[in-house]
PDB file with one MODEL, atoms N, CA, C and O in Angstrom:
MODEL        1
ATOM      1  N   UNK A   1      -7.313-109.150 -11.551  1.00  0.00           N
ATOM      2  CA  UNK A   1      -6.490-108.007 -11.212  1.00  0.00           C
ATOM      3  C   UNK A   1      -6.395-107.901  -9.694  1.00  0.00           C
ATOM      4  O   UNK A   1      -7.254-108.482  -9.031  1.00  0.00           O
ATOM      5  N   UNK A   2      -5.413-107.202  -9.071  1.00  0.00           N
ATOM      6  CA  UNK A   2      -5.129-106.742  -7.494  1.00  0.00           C
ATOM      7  C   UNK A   2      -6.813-106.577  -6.760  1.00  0.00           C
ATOM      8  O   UNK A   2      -7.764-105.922  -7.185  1.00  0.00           O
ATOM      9  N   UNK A   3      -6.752-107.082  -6.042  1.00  0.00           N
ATOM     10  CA  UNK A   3      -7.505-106.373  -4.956  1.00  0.00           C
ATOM     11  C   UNK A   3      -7.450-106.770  -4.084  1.00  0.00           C
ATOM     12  O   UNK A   3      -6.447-107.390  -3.732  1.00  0.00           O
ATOM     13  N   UNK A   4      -8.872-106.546  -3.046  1.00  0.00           N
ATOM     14  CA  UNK A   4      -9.346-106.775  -1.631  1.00  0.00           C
ATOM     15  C   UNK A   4     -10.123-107.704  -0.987  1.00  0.00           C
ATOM     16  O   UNK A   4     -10.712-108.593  -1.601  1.00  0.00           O
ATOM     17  N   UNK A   5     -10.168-107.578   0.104  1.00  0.00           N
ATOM     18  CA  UNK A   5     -11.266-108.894   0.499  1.00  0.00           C
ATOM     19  C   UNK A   5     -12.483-109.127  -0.586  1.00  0.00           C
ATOM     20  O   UNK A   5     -12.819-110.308  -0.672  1.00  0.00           O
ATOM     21  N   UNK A   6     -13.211-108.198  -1.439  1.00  0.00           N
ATOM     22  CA  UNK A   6     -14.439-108.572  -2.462  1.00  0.00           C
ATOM     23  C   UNK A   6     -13.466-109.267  -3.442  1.00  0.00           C
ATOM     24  O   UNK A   6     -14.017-110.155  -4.093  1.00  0.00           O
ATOM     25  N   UNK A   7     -11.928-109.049  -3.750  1.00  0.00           N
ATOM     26  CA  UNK A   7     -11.502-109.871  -5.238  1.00  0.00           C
ATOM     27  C   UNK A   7     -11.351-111.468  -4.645  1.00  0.00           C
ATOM     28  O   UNK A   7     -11.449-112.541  -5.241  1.00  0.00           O
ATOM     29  N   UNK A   8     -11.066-111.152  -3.197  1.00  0.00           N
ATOM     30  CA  UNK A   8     -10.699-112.849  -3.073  1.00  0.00           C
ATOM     31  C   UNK A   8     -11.760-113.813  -2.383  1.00  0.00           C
ATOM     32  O   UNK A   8     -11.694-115.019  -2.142  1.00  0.00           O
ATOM     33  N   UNK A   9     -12.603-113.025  -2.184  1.00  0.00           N
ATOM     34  CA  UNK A   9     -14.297-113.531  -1.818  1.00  0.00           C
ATOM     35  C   UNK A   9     -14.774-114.021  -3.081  1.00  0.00           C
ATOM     36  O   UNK A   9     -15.540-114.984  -3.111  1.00  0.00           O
ATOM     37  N   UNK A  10     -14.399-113.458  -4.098  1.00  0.00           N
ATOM     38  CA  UNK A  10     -15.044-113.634  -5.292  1.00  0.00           C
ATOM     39  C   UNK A  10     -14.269-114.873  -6.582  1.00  0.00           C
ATOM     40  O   UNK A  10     -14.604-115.597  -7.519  1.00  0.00           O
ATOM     41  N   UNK A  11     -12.903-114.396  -5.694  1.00  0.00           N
ATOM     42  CA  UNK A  11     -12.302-115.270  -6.669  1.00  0.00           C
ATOM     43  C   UNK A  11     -12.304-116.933  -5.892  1.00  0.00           C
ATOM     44  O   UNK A  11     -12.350-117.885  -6.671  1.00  0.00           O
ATOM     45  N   UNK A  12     -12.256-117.209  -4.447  1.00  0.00           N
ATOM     46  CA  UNK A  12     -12.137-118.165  -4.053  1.00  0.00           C
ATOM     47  C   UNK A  12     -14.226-119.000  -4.121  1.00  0.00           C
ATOM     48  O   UNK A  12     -14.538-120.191  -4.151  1.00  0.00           O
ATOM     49  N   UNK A  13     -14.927-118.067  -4.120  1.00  0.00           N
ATOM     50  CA  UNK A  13     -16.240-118.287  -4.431  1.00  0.00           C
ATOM     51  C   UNK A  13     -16.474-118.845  -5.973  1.00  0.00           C
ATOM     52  O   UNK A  13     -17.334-119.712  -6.124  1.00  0.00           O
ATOM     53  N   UNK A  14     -15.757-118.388  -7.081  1.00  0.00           N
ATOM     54  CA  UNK A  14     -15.854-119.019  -8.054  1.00  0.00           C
ATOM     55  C   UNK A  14     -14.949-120.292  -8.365  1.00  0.00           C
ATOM     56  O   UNK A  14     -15.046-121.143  -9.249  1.00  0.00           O
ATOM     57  N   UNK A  15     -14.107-120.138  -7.411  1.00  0.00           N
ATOM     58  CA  UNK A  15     -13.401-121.587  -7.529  1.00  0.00           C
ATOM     59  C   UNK A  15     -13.959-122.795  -6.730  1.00  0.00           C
ATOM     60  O   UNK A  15     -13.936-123.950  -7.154  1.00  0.00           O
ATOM     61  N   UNK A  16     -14.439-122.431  -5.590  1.00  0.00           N
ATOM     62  CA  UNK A  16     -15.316-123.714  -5.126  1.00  0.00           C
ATOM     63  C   UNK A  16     -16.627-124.045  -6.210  1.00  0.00           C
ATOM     64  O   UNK A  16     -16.692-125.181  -6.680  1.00  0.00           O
ATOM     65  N   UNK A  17     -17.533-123.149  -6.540  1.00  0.00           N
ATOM     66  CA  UNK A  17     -18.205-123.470  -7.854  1.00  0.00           C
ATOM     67  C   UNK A  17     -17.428-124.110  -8.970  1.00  0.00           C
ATOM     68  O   UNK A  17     -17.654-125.236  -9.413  1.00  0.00           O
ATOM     69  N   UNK A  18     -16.449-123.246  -9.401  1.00  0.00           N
ATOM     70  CA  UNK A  18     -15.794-124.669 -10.435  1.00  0.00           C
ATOM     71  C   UNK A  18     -15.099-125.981 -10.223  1.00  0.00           C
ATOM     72  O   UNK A  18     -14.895-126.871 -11.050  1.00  0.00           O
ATOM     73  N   UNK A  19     -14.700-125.916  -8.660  1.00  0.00           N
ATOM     74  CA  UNK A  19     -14.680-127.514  -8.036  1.00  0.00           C
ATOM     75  C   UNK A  19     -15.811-128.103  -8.209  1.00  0.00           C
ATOM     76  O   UNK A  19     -15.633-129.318  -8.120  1.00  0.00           O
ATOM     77  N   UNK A  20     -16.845-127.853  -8.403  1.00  0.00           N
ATOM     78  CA  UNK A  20     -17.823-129.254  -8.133  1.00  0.00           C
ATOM     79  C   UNK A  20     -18.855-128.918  -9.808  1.00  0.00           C
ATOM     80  O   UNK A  20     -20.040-129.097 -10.086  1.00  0.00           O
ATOM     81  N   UNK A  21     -17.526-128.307 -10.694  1.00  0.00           N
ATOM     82  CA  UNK A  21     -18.175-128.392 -12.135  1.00  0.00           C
ATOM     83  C   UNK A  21     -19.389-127.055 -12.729  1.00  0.00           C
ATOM     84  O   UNK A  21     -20.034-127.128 -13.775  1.00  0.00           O
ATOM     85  N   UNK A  22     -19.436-125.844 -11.674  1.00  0.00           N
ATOM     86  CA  UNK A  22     -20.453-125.153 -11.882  1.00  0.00           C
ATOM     87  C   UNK A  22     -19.749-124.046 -11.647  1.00  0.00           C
ATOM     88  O   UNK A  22     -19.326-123.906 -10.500  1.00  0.00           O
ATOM     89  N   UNK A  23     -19.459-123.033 -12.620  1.00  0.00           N
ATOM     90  CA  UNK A  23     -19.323-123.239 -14.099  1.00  0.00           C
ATOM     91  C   UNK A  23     -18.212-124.263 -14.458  1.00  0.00           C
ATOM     92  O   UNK A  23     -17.512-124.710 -13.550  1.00  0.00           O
ATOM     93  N   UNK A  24     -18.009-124.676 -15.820  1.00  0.00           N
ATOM     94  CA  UNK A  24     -16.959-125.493 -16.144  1.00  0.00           C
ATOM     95  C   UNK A  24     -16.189-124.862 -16.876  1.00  0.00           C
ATOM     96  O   UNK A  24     -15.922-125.555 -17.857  1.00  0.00           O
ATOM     97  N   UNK A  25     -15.535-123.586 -16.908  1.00  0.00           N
ATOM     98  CA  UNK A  25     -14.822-122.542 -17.311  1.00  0.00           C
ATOM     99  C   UNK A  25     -13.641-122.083 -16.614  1.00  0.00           C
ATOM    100  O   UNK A  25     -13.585-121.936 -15.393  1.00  0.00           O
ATOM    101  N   UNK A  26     -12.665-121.853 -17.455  1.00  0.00           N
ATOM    102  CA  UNK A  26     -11.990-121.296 -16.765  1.00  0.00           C
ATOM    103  C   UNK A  26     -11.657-120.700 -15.777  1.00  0.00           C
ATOM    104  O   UNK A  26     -12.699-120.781 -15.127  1.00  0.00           O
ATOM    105  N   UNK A  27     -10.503-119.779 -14.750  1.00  0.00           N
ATOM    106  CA  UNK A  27     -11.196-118.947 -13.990  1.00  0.00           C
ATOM    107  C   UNK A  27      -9.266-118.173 -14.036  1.00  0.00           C
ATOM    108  O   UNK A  27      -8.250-118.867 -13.992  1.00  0.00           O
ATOM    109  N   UNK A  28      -9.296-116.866 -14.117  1.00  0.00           N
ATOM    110  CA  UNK A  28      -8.079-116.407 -14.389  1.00  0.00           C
ATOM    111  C   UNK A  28      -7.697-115.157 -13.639  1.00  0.00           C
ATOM    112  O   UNK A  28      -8.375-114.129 -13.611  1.00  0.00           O
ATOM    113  N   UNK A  29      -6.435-115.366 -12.977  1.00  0.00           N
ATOM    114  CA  UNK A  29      -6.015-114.083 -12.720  1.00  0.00           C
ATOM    115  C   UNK A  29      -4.933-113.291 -13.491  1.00  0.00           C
ATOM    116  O   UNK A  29      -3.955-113.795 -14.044  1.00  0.00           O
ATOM    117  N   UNK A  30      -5.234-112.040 -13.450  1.00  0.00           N
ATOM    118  CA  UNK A  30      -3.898-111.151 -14.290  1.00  0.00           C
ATOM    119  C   UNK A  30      -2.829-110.521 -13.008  1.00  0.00           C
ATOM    120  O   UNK A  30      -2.623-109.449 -12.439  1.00  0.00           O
ATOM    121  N   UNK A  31      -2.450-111.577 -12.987  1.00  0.00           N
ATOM    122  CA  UNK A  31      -1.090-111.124 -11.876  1.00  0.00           C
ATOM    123  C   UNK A  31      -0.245-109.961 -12.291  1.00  0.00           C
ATOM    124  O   UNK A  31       0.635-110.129 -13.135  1.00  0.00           O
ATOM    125  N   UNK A  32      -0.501-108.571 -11.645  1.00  0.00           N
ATOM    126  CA  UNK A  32       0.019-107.943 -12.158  1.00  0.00           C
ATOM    127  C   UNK A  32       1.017-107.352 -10.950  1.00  0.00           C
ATOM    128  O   UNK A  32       0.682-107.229  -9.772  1.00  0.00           O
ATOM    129  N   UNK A  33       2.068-107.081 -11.408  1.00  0.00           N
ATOM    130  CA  UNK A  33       3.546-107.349 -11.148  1.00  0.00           C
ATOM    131  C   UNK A  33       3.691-107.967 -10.024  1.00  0.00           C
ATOM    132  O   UNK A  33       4.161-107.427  -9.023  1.00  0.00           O
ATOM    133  N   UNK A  34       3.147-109.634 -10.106  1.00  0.00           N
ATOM    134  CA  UNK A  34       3.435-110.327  -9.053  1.00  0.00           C
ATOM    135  C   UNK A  34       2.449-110.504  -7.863  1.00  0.00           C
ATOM    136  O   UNK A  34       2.616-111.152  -6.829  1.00  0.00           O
ATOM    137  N   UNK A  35       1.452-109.818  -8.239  1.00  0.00           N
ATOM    138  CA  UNK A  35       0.592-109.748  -6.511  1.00  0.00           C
ATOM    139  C   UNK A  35       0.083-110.559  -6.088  1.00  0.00           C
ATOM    140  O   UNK A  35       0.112-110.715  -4.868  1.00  0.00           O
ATOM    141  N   UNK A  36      -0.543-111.351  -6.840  1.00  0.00           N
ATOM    142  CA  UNK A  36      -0.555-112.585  -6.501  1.00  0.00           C
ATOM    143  C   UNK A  36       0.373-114.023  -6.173  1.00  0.00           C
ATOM    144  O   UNK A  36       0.014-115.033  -5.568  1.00  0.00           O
ATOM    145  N   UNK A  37       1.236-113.816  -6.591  1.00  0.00           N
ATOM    146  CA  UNK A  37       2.660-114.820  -6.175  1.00  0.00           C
ATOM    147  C   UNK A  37       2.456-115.381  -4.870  1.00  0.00           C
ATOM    148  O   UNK A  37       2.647-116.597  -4.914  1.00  0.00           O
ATOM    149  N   UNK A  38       2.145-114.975  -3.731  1.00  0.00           N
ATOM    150  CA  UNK A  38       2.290-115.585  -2.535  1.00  0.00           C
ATOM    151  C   UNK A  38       0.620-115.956  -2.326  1.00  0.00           C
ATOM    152  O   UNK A  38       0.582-116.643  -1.305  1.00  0.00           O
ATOM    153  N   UNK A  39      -0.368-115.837  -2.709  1.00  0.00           N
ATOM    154  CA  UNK A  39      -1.262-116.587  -2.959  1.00  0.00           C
ATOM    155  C   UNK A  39      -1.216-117.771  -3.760  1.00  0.00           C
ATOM    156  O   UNK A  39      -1.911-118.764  -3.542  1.00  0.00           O
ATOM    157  N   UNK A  40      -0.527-117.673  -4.533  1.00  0.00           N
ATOM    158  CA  UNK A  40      -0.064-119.127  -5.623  1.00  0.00           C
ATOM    159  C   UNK A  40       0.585-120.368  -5.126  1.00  0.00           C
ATOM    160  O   UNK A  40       0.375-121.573  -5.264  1.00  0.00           O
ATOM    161  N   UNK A  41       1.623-119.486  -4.370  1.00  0.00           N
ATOM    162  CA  UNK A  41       2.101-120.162  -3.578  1.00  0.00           C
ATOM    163  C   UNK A  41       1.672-121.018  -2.643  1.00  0.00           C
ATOM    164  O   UNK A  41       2.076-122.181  -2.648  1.00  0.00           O
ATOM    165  N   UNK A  42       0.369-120.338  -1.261  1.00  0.00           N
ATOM    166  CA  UNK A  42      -0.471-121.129  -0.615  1.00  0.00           C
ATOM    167  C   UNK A  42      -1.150-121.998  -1.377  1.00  0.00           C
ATOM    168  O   UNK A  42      -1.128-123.203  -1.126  1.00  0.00           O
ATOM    169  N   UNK A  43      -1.841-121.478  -2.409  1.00  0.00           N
ATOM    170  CA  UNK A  43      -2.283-122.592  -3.240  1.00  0.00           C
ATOM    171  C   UNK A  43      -1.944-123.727  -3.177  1.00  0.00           C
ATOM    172  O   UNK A  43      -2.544-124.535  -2.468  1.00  0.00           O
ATOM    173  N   UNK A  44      -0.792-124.072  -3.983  1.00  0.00           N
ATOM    174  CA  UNK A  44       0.330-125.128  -3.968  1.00  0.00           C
ATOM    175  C   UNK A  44       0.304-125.675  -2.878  1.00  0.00           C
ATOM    176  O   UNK A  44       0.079-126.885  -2.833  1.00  0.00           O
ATOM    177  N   UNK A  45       0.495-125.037  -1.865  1.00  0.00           N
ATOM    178  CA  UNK A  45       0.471-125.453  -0.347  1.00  0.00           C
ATOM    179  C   UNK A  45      -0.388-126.969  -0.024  1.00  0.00           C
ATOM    180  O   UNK A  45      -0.244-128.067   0.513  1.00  0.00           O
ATOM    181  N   UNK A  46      -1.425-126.083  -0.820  1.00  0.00           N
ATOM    182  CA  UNK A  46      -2.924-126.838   0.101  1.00  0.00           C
ATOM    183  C   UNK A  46      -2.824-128.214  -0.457  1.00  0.00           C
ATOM    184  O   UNK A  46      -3.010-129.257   0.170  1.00  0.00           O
ATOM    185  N   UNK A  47      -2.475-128.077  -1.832  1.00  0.00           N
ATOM    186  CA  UNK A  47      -2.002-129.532  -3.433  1.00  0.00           C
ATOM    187  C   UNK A  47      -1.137-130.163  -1.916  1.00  0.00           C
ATOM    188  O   UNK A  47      -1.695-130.650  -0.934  1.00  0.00           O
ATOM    189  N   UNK A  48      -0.168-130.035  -2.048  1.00  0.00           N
ATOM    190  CA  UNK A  48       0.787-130.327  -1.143  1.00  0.00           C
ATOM    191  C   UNK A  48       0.625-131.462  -0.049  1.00  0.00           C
ATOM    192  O   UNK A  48       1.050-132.617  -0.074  1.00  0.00           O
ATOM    193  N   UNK A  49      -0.290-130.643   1.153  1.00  0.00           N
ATOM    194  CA  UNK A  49      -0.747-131.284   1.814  1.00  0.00           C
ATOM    195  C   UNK A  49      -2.230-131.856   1.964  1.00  0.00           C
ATOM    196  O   UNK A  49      -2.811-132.014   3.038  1.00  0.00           O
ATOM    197  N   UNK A  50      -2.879-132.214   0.348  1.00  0.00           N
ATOM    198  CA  UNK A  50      -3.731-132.922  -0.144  1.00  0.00           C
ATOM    199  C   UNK A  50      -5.111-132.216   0.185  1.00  0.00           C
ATOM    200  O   UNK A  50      -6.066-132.871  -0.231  1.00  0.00           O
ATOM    201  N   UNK A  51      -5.511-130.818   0.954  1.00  0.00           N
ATOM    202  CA  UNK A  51      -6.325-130.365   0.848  1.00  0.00           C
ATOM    203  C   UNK A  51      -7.293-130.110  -0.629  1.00  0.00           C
ATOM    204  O   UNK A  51      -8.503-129.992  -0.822  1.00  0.00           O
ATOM    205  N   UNK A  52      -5.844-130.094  -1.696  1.00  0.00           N
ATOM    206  CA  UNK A  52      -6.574-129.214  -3.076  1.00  0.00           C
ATOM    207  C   UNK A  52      -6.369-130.784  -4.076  1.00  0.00           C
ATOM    208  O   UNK A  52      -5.400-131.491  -3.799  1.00  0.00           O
ATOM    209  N   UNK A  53      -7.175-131.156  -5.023  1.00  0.00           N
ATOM    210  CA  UNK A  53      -6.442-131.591  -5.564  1.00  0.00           C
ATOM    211  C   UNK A  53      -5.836-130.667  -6.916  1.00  0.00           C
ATOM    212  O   UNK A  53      -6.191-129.587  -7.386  1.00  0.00           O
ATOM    213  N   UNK A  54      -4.630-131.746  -7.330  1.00  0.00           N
ATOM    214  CA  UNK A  54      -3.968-130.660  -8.155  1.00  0.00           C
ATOM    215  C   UNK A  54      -4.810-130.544  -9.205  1.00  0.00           C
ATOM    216  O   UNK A  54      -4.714-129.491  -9.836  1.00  0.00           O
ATOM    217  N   UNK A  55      -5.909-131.633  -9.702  1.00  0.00           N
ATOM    218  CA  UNK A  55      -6.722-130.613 -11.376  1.00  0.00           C
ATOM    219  C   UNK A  55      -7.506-129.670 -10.799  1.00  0.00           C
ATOM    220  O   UNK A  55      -8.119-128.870 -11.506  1.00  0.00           O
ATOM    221  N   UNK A  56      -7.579-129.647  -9.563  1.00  0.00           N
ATOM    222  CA  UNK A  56      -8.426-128.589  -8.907  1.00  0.00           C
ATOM    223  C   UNK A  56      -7.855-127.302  -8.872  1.00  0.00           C
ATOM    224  O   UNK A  56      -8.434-126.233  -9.059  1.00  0.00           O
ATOM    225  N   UNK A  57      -6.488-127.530  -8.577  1.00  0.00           N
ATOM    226  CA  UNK A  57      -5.882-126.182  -8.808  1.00  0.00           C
ATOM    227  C   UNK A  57      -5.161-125.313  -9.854  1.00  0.00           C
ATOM    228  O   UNK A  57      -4.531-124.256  -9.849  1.00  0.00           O
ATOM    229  N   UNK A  58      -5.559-126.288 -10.800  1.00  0.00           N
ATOM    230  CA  UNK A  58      -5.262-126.010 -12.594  1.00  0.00           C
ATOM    231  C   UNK A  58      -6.215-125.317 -13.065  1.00  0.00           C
ATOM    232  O   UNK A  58      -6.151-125.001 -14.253  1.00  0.00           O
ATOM    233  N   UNK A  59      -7.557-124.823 -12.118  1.00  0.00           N
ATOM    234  CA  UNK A  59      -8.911-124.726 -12.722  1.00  0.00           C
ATOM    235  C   UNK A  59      -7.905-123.035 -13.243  1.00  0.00           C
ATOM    236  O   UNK A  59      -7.887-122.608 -14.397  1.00  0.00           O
ATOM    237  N   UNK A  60      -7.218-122.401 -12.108  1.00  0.00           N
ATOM    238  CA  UNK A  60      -6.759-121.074 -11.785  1.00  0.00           C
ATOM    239  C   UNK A  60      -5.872-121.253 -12.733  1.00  0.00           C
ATOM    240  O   UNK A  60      -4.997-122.116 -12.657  1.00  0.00           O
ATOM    241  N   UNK A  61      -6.067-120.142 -14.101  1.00  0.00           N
ATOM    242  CA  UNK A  61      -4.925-119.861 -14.864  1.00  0.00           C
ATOM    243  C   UNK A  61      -4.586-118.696 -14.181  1.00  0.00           C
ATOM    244  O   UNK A  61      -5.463-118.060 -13.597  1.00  0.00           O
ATOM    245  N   UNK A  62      -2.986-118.202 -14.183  1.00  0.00           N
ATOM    246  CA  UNK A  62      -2.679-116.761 -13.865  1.00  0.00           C
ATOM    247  C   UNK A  62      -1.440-116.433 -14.794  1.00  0.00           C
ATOM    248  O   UNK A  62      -0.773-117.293 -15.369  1.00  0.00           O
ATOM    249  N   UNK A  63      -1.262-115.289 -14.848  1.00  0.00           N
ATOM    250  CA  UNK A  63      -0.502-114.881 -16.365  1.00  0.00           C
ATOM    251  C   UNK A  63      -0.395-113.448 -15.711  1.00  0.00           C
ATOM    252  O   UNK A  63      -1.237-112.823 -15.068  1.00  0.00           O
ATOM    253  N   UNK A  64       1.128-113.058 -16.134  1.00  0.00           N
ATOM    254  CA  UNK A  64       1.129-111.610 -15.728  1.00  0.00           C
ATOM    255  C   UNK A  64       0.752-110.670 -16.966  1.00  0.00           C
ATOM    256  O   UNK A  64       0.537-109.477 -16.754  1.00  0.00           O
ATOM    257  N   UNK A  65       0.679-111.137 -18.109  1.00  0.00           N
ATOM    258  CA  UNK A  65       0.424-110.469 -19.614  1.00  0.00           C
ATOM    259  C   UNK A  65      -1.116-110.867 -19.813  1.00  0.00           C
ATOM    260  O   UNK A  65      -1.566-111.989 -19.578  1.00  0.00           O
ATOM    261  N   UNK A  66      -1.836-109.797 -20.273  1.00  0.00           N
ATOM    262  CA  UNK A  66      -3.352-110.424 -20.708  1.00  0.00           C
ATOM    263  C   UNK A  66      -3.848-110.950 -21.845  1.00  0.00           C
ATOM    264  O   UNK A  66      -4.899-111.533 -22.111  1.00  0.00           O
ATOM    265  N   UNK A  67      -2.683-110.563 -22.606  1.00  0.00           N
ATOM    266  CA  UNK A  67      -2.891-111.785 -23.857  1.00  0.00           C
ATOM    267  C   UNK A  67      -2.604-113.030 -23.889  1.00  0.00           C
ATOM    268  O   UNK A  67      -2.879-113.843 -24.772  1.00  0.00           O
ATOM    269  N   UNK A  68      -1.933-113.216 -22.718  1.00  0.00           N
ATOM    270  CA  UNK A  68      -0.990-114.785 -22.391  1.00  0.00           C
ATOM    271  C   UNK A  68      -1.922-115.260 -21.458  1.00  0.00           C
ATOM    272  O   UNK A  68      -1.942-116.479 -21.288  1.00  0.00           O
ATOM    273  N   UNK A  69      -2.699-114.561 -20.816  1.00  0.00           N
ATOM    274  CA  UNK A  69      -3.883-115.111 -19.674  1.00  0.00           C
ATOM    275  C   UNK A  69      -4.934-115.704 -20.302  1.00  0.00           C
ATOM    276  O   UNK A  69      -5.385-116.789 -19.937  1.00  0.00           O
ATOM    277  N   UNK A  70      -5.660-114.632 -21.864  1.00  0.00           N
ATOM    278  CA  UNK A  70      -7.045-115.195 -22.423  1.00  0.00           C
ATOM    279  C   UNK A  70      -6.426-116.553 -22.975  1.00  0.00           C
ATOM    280  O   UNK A  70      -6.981-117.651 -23.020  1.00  0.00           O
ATOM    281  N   UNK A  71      -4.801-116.122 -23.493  1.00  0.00           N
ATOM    282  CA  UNK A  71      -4.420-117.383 -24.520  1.00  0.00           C
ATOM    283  C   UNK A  71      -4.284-119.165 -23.334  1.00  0.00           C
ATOM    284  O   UNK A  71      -4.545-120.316 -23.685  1.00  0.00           O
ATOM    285  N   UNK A  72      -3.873-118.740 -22.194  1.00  0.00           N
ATOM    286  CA  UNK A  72      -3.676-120.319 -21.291  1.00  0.00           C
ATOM    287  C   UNK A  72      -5.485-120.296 -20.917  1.00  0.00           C
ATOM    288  O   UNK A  72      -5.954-121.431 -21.006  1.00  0.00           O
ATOM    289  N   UNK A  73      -6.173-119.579 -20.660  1.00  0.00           N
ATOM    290  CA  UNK A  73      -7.332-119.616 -20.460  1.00  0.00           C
ATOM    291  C   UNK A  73      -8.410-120.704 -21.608  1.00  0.00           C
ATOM    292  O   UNK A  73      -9.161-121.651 -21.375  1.00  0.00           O
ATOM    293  N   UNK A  74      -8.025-120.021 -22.812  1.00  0.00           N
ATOM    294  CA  UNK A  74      -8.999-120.871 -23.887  1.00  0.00           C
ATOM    295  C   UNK A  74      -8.142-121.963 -23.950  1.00  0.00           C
ATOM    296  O   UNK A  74      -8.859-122.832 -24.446  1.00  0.00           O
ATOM    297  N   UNK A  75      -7.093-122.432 -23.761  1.00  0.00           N
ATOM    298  CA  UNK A  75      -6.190-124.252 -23.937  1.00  0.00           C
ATOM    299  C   UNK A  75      -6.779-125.102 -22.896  1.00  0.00           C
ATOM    300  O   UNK A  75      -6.583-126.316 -22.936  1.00  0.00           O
ATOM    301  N   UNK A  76      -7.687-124.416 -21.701  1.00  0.00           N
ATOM    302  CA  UNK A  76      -7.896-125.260 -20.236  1.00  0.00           C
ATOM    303  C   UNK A  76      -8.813-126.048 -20.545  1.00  0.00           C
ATOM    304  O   UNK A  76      -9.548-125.680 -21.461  1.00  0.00           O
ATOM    305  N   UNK A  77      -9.059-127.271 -19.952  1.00  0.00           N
ATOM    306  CA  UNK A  77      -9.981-127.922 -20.463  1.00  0.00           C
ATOM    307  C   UNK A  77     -10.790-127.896 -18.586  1.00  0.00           C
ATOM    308  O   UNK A  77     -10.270-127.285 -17.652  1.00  0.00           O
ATOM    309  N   UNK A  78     -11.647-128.430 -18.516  1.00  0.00           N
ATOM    310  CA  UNK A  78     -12.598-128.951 -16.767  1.00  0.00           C
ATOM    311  C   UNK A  78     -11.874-130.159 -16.349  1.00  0.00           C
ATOM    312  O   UNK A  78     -11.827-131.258 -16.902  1.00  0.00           O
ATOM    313  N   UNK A  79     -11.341-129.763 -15.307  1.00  0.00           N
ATOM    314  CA  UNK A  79     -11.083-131.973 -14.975  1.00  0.00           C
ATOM    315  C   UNK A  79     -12.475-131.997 -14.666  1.00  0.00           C
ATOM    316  O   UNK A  79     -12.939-131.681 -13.570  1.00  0.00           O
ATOM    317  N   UNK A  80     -13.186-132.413 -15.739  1.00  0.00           N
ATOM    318  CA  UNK A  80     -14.496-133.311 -15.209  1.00  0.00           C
ATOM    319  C   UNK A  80     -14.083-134.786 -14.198  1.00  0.00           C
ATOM    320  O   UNK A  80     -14.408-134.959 -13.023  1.00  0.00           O
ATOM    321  N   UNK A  81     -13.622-135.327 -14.704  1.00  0.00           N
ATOM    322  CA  UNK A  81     -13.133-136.310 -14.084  1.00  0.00           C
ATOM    323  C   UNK A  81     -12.603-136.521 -12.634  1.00  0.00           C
ATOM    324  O   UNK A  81     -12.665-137.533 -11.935  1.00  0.00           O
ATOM    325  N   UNK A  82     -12.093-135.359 -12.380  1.00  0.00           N
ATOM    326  CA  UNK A  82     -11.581-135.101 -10.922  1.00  0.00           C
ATOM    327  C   UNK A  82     -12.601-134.680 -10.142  1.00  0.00           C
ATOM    328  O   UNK A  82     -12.741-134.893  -8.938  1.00  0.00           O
ATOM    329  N   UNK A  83     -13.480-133.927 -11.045  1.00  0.00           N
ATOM    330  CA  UNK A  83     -14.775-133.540 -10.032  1.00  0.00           C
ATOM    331  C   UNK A  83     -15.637-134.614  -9.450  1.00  0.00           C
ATOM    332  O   UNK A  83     -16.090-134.671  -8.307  1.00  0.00           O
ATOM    333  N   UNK A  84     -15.805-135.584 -10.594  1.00  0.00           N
ATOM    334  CA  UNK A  84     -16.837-136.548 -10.584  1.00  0.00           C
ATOM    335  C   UNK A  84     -15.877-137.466  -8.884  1.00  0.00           C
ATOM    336  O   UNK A  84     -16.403-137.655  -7.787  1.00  0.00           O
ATOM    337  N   UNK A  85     -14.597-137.788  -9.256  1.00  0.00           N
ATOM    338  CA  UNK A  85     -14.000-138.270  -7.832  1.00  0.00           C
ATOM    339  C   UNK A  85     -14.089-137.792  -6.432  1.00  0.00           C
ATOM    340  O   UNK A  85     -14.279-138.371  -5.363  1.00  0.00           O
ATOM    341  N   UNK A  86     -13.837-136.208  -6.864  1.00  0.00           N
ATOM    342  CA  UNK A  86     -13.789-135.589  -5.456  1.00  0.00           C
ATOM    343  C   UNK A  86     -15.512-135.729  -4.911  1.00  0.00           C
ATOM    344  O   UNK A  86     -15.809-135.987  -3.745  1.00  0.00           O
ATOM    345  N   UNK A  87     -16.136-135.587  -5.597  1.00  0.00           N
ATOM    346  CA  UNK A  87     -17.454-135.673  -4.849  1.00  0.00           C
ATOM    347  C   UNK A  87     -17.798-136.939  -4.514  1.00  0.00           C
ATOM    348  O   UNK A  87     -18.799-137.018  -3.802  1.00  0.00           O
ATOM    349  N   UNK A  88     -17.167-138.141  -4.870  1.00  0.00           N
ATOM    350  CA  UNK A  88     -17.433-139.127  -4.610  1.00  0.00           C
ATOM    351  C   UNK A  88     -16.358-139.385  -2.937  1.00  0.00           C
ATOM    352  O   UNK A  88     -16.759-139.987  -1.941  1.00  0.00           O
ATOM    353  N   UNK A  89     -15.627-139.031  -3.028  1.00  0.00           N
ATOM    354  CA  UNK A  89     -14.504-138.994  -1.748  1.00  0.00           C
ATOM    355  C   UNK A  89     -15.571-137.962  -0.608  1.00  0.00           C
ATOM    356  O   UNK A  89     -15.615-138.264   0.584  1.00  0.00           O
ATOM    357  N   UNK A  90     -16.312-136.858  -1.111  1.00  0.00           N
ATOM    358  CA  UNK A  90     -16.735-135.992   0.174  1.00  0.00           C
ATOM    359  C   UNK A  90     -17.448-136.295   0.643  1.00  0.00           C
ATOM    360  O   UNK A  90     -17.834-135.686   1.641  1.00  0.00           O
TER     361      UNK A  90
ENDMDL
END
């Protein structure tokens, strides 16, 4: 959901943990009417110019409906596989 420096401390803190496989869970935002959009966007960015890789940035489901968020949430699988690379590249 919306917030502040603690939602994106928290949310970018659980995504470097699920980059390197810890947890191997999902991780989801409920974009609600859009607030996140231009964060998504940087996201992409980073894919882009090879900072992120892209199963890395698949870890982030976002869904503006919360039944459509748990539902892309439980289909995600871990790129284990991408993890096992990227740590081998760092």
């Amino acid at each position: 959901m919306p917030g502040g420096f603690g939602t994106f401390d928290e949310l970018f803190e659980t995504l470097a943990w699920a980059q390197i496989g810890q947890p191997s869970k999902p991780v989801g935002l409920l974009n609600v009417k859009g607030y996140f959009d231009r964060l998504l966007v940087a996201l992409d960015y980073a894919v882009a110019e090879g900072f992120v890789l892209r199963e890395h940035r698949q870890i982030l489901a976002c869904e503006s409906d919360p039944e459509s968020l748990l539902e892309t949430m439980a289909r995600q699988r871990h790129p284990t596989e991408a993890v096992k690379r990227w740590l081998r590249q760092a």
